[in-house]
C-alpha positions as CSV (number, residue, x, y, z in Angstrom):
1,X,137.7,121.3,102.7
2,X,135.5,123.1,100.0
3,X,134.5,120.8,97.3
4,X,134.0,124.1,95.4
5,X,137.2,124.1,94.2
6,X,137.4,121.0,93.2
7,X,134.4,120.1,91.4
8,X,133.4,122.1,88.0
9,X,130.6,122.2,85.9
10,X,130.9,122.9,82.1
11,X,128.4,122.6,79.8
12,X,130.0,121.4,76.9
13,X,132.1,118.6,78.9
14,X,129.2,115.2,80.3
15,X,126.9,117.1,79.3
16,X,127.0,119.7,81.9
17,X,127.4,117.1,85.0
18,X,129.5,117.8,87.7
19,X,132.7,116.8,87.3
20,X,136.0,116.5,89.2
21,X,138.8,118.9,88.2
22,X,137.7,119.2,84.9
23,X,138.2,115.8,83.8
24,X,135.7,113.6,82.8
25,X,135.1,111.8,85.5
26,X,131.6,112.6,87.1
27,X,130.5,113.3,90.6
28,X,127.9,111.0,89.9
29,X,130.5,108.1,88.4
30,X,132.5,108.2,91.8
31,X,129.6,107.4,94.0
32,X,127.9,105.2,92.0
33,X,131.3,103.0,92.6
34,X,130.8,103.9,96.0
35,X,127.3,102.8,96.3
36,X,128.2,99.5,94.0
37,X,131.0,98.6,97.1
38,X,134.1,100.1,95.8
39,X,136.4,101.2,98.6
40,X,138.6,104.6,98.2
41,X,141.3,102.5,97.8
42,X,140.2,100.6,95.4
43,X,138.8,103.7,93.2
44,X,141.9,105.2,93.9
45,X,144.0,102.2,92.3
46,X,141.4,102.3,89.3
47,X,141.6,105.7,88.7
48,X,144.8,107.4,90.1
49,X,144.5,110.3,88.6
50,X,141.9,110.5,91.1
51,X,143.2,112.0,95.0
52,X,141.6,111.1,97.9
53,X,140.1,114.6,98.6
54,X,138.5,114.4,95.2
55,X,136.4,111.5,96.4
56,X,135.8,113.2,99.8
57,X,134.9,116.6,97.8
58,X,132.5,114.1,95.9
59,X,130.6,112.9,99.2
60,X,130.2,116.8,100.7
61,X,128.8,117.7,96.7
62,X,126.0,115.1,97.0
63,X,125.1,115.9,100.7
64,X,125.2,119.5,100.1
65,X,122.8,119.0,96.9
66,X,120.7,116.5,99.4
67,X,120.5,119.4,102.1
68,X,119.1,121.7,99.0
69,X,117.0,119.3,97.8
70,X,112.9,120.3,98.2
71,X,110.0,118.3,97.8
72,X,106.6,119.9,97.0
73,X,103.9,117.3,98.1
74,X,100.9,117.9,96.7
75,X,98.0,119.5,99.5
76,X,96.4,116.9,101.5
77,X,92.5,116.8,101.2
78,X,91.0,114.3,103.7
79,X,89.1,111.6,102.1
80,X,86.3,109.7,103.8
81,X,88.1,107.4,105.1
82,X,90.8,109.8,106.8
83,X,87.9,111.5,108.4
């Protein structure tokens, strides 16, 4: 599965946020109920315009943005008590 064909960013619709099949739901809406304990199931019976594969398309979105991700840390000067 691609989530690419499944999630769609437009700028005029939540303010440009990723979003599933151009509904308003965000990517960001379905795992926060993930994170706050929801199960598919229950997401699915809250929201049933909502497939399974869009929740799964949800989870590879946010890893693939997390693989992407890159931290610049500032450089590391040794202080005296490093030394």
């Amino acid at each position: 599965m691609s989530y690419h064909n499944i999630i769609t960013i437009e700028p005029d619709k939540r303010g440009g946020k990723p979003c599933i099949r151009r509904m308003r739901i965000t990517v960001y809406d379905v795992l926060g109920w993930l994170a706050a304990g929801m199960s598919h199931g229950e997401i699915l019976d809250d929201f049933p315009e909502l497939t399974e594969e869009d929740i799964r398309a949800s989870l590879e979105f946010a890893a693939d943005r997390e693989h992407r991700l890159v931290a610049f840390l500032p450089d590391a000067t040794p202080t005296v008590g490093d030394v």
